[in-house]
C-alpha positions as CSV (number, residue, x, y, z in Angstrom):
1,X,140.0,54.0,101.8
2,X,141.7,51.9,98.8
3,X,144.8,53.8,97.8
4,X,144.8,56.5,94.7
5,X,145.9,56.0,90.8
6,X,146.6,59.6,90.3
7,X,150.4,60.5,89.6
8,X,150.5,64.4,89.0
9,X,153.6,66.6,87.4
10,X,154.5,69.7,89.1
11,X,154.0,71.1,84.9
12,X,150.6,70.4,85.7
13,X,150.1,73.2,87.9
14,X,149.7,77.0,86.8
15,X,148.9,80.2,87.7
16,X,147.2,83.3,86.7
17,X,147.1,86.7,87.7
18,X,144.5,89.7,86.4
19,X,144.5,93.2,87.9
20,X,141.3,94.4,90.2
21,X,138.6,96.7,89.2
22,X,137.7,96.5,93.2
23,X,140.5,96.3,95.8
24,X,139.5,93.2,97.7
25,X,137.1,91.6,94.8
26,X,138.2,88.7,92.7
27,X,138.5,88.4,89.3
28,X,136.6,85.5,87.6
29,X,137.4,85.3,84.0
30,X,139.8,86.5,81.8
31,X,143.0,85.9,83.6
32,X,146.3,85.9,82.4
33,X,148.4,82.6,82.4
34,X,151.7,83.0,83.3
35,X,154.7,81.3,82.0
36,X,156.2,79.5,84.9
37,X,159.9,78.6,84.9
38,X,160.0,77.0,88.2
39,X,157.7,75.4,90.9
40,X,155.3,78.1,92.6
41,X,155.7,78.1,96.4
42,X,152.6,79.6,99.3
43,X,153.6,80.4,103.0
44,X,150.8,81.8,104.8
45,X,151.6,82.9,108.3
46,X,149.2,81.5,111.4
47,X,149.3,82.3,114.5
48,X,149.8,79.4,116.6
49,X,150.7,79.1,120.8
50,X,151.7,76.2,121.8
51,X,152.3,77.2,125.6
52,X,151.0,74.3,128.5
53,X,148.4,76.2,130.7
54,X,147.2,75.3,134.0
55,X,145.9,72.0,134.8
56,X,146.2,68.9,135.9
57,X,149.5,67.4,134.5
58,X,152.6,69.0,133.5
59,X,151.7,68.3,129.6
60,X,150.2,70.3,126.7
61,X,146.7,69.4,126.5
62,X,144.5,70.2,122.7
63,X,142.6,72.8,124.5
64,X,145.8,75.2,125.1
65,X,146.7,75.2,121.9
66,X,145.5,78.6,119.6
67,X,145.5,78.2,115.8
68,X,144.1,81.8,114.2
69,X,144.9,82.3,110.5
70,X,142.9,85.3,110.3
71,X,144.5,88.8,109.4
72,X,147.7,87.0,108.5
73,X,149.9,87.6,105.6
74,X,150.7,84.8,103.0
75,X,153.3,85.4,100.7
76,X,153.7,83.8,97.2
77,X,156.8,82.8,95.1
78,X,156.4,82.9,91.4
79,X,159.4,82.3,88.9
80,X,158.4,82.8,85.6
81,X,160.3,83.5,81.9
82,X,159.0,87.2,81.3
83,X,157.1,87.3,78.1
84,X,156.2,90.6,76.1
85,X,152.0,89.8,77.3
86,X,152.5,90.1,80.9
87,X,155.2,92.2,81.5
88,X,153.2,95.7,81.5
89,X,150.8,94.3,84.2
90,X,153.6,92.9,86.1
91,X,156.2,95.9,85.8
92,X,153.3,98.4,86.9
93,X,152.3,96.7,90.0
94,X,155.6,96.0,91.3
95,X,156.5,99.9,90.5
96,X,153.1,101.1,91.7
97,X,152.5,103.2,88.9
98,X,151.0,103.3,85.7
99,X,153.1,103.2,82.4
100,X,154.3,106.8,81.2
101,X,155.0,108.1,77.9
102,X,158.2,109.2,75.7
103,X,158.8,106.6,76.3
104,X,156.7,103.8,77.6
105,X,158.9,103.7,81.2
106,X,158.0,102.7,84.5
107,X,159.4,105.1,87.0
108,X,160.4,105.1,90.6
109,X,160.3,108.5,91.2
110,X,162.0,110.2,94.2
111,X,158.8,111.8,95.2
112,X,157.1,108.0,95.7
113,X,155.4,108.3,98.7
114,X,151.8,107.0,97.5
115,X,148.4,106.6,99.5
116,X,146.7,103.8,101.0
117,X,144.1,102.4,98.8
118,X,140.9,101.5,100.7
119,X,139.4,97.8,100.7
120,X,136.6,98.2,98.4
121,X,138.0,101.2,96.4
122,X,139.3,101.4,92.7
123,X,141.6,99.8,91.8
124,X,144.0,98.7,88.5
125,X,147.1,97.4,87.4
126,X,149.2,99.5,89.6
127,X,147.1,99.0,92.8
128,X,145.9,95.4,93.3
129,X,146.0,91.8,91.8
130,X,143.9,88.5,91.8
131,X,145.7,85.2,91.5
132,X,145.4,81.5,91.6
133,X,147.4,78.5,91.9
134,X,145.5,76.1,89.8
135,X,145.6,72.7,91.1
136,X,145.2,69.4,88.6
137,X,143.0,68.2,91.3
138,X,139.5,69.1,91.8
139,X,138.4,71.7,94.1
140,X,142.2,72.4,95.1
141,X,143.1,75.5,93.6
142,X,144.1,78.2,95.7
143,X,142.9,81.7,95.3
144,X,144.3,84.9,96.3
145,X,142.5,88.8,96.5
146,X,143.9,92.0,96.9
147,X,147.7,91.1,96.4
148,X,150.6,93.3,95.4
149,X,153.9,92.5,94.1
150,X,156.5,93.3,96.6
151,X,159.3,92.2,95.1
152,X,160.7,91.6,91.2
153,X,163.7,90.3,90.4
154,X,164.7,90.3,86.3
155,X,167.0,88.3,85.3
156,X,168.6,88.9,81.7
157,X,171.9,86.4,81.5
158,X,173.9,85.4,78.1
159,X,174.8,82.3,79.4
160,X,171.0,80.9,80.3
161,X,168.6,80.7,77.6
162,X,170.9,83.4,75.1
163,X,170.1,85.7,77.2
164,X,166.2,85.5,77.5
165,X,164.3,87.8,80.1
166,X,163.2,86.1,83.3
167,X,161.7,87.1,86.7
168,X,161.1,85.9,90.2
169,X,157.9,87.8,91.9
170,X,157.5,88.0,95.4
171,X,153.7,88.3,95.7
172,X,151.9,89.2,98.9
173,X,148.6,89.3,100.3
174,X,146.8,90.3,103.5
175,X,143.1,88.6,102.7
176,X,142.7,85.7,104.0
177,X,142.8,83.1,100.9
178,X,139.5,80.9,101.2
179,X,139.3,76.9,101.1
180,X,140.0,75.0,98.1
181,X,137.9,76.3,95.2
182,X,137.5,74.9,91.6
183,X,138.7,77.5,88.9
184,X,136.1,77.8,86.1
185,X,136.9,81.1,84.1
186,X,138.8,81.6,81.0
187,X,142.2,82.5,80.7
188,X,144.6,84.4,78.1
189,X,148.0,82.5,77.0
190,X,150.7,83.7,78.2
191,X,153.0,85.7,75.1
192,X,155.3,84.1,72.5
193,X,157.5,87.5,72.2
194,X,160.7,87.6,74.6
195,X,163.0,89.9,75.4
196,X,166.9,89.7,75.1
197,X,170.1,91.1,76.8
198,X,171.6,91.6,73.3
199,X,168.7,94.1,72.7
200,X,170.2,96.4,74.6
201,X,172.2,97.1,71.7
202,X,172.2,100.7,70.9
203,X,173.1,102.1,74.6
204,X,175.5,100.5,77.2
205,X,176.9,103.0,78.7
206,X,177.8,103.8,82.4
207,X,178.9,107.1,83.0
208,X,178.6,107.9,79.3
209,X,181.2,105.0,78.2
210,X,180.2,102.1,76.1
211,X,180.9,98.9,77.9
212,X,180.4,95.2,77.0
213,X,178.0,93.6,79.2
214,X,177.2,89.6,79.6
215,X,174.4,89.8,82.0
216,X,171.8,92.4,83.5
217,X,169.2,91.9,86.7
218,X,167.3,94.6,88.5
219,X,165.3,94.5,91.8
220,X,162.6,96.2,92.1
221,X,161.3,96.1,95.6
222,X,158.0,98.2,97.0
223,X,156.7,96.5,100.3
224,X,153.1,96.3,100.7
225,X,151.7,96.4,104.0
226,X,148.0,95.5,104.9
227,X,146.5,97.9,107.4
228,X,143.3,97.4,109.9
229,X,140.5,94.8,110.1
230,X,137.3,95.8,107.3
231,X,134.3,94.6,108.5
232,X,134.6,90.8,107.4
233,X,135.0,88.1,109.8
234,X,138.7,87.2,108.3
235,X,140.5,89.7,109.8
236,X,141.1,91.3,106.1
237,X,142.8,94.5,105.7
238,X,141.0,98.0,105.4
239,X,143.5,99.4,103.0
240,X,147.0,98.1,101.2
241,X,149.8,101.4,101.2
242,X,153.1,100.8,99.6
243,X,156.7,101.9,100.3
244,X,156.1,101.7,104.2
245,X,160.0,101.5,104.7
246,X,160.7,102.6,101.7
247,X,160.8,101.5,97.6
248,X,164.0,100.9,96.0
249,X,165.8,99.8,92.7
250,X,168.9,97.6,92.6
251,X,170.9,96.0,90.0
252,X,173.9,93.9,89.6
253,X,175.7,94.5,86.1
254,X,177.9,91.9,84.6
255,X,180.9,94.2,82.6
256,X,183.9,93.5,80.6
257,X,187.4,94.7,82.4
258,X,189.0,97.4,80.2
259,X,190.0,100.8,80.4
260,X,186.3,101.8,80.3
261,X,185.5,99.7,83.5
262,X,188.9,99.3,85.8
263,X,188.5,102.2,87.2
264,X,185.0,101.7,89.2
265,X,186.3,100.4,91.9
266,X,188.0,104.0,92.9
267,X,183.8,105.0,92.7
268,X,182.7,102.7,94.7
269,X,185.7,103.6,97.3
270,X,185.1,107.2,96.8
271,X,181.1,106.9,96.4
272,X,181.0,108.7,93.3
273,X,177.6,108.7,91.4
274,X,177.6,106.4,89.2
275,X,174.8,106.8,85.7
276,X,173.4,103.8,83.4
277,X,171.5,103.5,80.5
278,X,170.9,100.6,78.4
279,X,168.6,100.8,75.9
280,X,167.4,99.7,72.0
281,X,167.4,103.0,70.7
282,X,170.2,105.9,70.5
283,X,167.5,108.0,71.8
284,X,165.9,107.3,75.2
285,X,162.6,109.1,74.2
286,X,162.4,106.3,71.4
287,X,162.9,103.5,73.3
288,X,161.2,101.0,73.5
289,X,163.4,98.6,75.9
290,X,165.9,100.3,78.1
291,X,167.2,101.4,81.5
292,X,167.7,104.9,83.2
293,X,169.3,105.1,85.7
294,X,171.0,108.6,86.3
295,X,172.7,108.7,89.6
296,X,173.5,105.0,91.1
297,X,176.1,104.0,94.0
298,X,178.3,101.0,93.8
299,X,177.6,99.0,96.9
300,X,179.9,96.1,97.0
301,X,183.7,95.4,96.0
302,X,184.5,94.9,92.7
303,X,186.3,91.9,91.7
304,X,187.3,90.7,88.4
305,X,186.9,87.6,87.7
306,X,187.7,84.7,84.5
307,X,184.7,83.7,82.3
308,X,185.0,82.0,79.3
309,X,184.8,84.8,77.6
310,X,187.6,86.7,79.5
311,X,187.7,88.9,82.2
312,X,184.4,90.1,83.3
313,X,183.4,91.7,86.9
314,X,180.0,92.3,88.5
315,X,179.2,95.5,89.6
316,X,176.2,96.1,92.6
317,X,174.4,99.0,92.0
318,X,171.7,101.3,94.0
319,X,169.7,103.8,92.6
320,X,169.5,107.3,94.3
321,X,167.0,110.0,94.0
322,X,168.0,113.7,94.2
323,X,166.5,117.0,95.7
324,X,166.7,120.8,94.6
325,X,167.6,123.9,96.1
326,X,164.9,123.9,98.4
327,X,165.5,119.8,99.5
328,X,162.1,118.6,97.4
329,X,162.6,115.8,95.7
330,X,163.2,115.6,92.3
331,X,163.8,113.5,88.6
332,X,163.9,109.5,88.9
333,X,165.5,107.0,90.6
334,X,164.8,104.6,87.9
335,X,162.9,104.2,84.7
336,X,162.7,100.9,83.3
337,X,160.9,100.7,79.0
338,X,159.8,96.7,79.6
């Protein structure tokens, strides 16, 4: 076979993502296109022995050896700048819930405790995902059903791109992806409307005290597992749940050192509660881009360090729920205007 002309780009990939009206069922057409910052990366798990069984000779022979991919989990990397189009789809599936109002938040409440969603049943923003990983080569594009974002990192830094928004998705899946296919559909642009850290320009305060901030990034992370075997020959799941092991909200907040700020590190020894909220609006029922975080912990050491811009120091935060009188849990561990 004489050898190939074809020189691809890695640019020339690109992927697109569309909530499910069916859990399980693939979208065909109107997918979203992503902005990707990065190269996309697929690990799907297989289940492979590769012990020597009895025989003649003391040597692994072809027929011992058991390749199954079937009822495996592949798990997609996706780093992307996080545009003002896809950021509602994205922020409600990695939350798990759909948007709220006054204002327009995501929350992670500290109820969370969701049901499984059956293969075959309803399904939306919040619940499941189609993707694909569009090859430039024919009838190499990978597809992907019933996938939920298990974890979303955002990224807001003033020192990369003046501070645009980025993400990194973690994107997993229990249904077996199929063969190489050929994507056909059409596909919506990604946006041309970006966020910035110095929108967060009305609010920054932490534990009511305005502070000066040169970087932001949350974690939101809500496992996904895939549970039983439906009645396909692929080993796919009977129902996704989330929060088995449970959902949580992170950040890490970059903060001037002054008299507003020294002091945290006497929280974090004496594990005070620690409260957030940035936001574009003096009014959090107004916002319109913002964090809420009302009782945090400091999880790490804080050191300050030299920057260019003087003495800044990063401080590691975990968000907390809270119960009432009677131990039910109550209020938000997070809630995120995106």
């Amino acid at each position: 076979m004489a050898v190939l002309p074809a020189v691809y780009d890695m640019n020339e990939w690109y992927f697109l993502v569309k909530d499910e009206a069916t859990v399980g069922t693939a979208i065909t057409t109107g997918m979203q296109l992503l902005n990707l910052n990065g190269d996309v990366s697929v690990s799907s798990e297989v289940t492979q022995t590769l012990d020597i069984k009895s025989g003649s000779g003391r040597t692994l022979k072809t027929q011992d050896v058991l390749t199954d991919a079937n009822g495996q989990l592949t798990t997609i990397t996706v780093p992307i700048v996080l545009d003002t189009t896809v950021s509602p789809l994205l922020h409600s599936n990695a939350f798990g819930v759909a948007v709220g109002a006054t204002p327009a938040s995501y929350d992670l409440a500290s109820a969370y405790s969701p049901d499984g969603v059956l293969h075959g049943g309803a399904s939306g923003p919040a619940v499941s995902l189609t993707c694909y990983l569009v090859s430039p080569e024919t009838g190499e594009t990978k597809s992907f059903v019933g996938c939920a974002i298990t974890q979303m990192v955002v990224t807001l830094d003033s020192g990369t791109d003046s501070g645009r928004r980025t993400a990194a998705l973690t994107i997993e899946t229990g249904y077996k992806p199929p063969i190489g296919s050929s994507f056909t559909g059409t596909n919506t642009p990604y946006g041309q409307t970006f966020h910035y850290l110095r929108e967060y320009n009305a609010l920054k305060q932490i534990n009511s005290l305005d502070v000066v901030m040169n970087k932001v990034e949350y974690t939101i992370s809500n496992p996904a597992k895939f549970v039983g075997f439906n009645t396909g020959s692929n080993g796919d799941p009977e129902m996704i749940t989330r929060a088995i092991g449970g959902a949580s909200f992170t950040m890490v907040v970059g903060v001037k050192y002054d008299a507003n700020t020294a002091n945290l590190w006497e929280a974090q020894r004496d594990g005070d509660i620690i409260d957030i909220e940035l936001s574009n609006h003096a009014t959090w029922a107004s916002s319109t881009f913002g964090i809420l975080c009302a009782e945090m912990k400091l999880t790490d050491n804080i050191t300050p360090s030299g920057t260019d811009k003087g003495v800044f120091q990063d401080l590691s935060l975990m968000a907390t729920g809270d119960v009432d009188a009677f131990g039910v849990a109550t209020g938000n561990l997070a809630e995120v205007v995106a």
